[in-house]
C-alpha positions as CSV (number, residue, x, y, z in Angstrom):
1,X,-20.9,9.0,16.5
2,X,-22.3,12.0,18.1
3,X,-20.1,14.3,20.2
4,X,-18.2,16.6,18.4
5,X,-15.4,17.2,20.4
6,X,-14.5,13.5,21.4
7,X,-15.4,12.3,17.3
8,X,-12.0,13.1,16.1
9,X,-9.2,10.4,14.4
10,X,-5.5,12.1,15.2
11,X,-2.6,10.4,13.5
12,X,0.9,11.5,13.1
13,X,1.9,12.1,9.6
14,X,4.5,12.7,7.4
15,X,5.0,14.0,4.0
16,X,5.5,12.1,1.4
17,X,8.1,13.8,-1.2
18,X,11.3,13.6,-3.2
19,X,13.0,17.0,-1.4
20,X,14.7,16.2,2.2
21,X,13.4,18.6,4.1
22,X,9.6,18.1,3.2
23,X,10.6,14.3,4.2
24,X,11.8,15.3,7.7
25,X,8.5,18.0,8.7
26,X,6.1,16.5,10.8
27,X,2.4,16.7,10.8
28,X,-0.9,15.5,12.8
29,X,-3.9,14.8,10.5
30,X,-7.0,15.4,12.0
31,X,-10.3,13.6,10.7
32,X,-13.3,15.3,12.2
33,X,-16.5,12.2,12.2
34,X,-19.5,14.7,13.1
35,X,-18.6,16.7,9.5
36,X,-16.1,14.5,7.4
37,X,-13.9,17.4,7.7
38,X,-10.4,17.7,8.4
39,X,-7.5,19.7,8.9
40,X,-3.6,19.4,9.0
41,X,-1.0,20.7,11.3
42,X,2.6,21.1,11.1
43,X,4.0,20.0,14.5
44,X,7.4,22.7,15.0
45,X,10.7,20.6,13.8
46,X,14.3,22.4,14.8
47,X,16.1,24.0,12.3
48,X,13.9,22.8,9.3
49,X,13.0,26.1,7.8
50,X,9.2,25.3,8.5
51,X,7.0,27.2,10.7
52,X,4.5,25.1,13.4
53,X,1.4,25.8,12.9
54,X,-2.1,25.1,10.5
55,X,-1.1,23.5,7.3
56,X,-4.8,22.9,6.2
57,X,-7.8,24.6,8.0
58,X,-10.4,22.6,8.6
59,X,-12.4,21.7,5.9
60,X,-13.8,18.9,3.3
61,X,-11.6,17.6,1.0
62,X,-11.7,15.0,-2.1
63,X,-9.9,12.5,-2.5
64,X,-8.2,12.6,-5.7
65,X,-8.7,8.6,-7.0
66,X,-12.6,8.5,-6.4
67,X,-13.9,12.4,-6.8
68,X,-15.4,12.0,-3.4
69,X,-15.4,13.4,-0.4
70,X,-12.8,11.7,2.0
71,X,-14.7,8.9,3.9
72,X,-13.6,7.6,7.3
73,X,-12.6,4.3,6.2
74,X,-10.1,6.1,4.5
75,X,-8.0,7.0,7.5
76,X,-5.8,4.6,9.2
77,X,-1.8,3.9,10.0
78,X,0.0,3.4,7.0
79,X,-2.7,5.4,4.7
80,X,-1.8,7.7,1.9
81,X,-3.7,10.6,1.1
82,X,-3.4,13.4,-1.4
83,X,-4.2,17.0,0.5
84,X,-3.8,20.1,-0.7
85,X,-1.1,19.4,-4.2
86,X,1.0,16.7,-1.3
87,X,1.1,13.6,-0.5
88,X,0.8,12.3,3.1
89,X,1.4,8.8,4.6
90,X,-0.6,8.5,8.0
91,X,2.7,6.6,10.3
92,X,0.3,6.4,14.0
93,X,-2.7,6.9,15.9
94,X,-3.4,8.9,18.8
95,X,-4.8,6.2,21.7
96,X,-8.5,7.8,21.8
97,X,-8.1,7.3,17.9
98,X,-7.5,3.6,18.4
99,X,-10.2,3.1,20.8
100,X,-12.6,5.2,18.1
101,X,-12.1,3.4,15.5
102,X,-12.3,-0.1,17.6
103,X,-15.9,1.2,19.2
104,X,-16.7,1.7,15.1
105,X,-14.8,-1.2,13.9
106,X,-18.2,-1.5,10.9
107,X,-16.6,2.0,9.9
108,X,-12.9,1.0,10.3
109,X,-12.2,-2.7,8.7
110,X,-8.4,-2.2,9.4
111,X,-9.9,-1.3,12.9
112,X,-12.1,-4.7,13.2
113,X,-10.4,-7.7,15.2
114,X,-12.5,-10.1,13.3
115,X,-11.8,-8.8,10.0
116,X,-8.2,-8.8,10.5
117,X,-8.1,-12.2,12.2
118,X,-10.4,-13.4,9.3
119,X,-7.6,-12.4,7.0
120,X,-4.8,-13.6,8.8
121,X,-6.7,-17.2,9.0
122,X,-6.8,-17.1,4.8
123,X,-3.2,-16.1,4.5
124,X,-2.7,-19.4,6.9
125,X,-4.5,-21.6,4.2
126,X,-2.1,-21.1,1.7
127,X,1.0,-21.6,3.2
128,X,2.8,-24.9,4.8
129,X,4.0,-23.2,7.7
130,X,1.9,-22.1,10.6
131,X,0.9,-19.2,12.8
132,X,1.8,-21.3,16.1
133,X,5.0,-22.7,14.6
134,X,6.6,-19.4,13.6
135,X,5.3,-17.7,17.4
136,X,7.0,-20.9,19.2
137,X,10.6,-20.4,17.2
138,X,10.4,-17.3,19.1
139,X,9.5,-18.4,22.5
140,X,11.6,-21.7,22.9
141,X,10.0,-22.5,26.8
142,X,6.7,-22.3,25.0
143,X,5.3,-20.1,27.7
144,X,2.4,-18.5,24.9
145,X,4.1,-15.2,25.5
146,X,6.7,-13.6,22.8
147,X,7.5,-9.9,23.1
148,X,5.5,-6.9,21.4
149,X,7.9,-6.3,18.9
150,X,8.7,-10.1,18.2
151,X,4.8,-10.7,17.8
152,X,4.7,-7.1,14.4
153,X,7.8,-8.6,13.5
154,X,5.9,-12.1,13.0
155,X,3.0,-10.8,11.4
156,X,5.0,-8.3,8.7
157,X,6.7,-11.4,8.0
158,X,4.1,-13.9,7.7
159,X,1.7,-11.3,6.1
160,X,4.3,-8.8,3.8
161,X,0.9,-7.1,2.6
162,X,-0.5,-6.4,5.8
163,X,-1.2,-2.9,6.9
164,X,1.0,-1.3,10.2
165,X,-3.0,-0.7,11.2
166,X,-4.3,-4.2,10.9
167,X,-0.8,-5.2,13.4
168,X,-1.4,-2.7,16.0
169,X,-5.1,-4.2,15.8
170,X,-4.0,-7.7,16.5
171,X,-1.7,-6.5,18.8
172,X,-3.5,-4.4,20.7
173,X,-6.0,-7.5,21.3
174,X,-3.6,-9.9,22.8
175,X,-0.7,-7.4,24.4
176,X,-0.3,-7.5,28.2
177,X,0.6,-3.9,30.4
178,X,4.2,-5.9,30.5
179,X,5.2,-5.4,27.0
180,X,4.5,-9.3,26.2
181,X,1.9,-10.3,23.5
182,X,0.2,-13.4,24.5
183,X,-0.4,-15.6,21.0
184,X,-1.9,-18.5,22.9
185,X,-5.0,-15.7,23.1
186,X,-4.5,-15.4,19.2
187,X,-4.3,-18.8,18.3
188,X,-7.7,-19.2,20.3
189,X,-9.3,-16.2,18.2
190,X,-7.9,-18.6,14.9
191,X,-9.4,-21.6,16.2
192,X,-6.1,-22.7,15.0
């Protein structure tokens, strides 16, 4: 991971908090590889009393449960990290994020096709029902597509533990330019 500039994980954020208008501020979370270093930003919300701009500067910060420094494996879509006395649930990923984290997937397990596919496949051996049945109640024709959405709502449902990261892995690995998720492709990755 070498070039500064281009070595950067971006993810929307919000804040995690009891008072309704911390819940509604917006935030992008920037993890900077080269340094482990990172910084927060409060994206400008209308009428919410907040002003845009740096909520963190850039620096290294500790994660609270461990004493550490924040690692990168730390960072993904549906995360929680403690920064600065607040709380802050990571809710997407910039694209070039995605495609970091992928290129690194050793770095990122939530990130790593096999890993997640590997989990999915132990999930499958201990329950009756399987990963092909519940796609094909979806697509009747059985055509071996089922929409984008249909295909997250399948695997919150068949795995209720499973992080929004680890679906927009799988799904990213089998989605077509169309909007349709092709689970044949997944089935083949599950020697199922």
């Amino acid at each position: 991971m070498d070039d500064e500039n281009t070595q950067v994980l971006n993810f929307s954020a919000k804040m995690i908090s009891d008072y309704p208008e911390d819940r509604r501020r917006q935030f992008v979370v920037s993890y900077y590889l080269c340094d482990k270093t990172m910084a927060v930003f409060e994206m400008q919300v209308p009428n919410s009393g907040f002003r845009a701009g740096k909520f963190l500067q850039r620096t290294r910060v500790r994660d609270p449960k461990t004493k550490q420094f924040f690692e990168p494996s730390a960072f993904y879509v549906g995360a929680k990290i403690h920064v600065s006395g607040r709380n802050f649930e990571l809710l997407d990923a910039a694209p070039h994020t995605l495609c970091l984290m992928e290129a690194h997937a050793d770095d990122f397990p939530e990130a790593d096709i096999t890993t997640v596919i590997q989990n999915l496949i132990n999930v499958c051996m201990q329950t009756t029902k399987s990963v092909r049945a519940i796609f094909e109640e979806k697509d009747p024709r059985k055509t071996g597509f089922v929409s984008i959405d249909d295909a997250k709502a399948i695997f919150k449902q068949f795995v209720p533990q499973i992080t929004p990261h680890a679906v927009i892995t799988l799904t990213r690995a089998c989605e077509h330019d169309d909007g349709t998720y092709e689970y044949t492709l997944l089935l083949n990755y599950m020697r199922a």
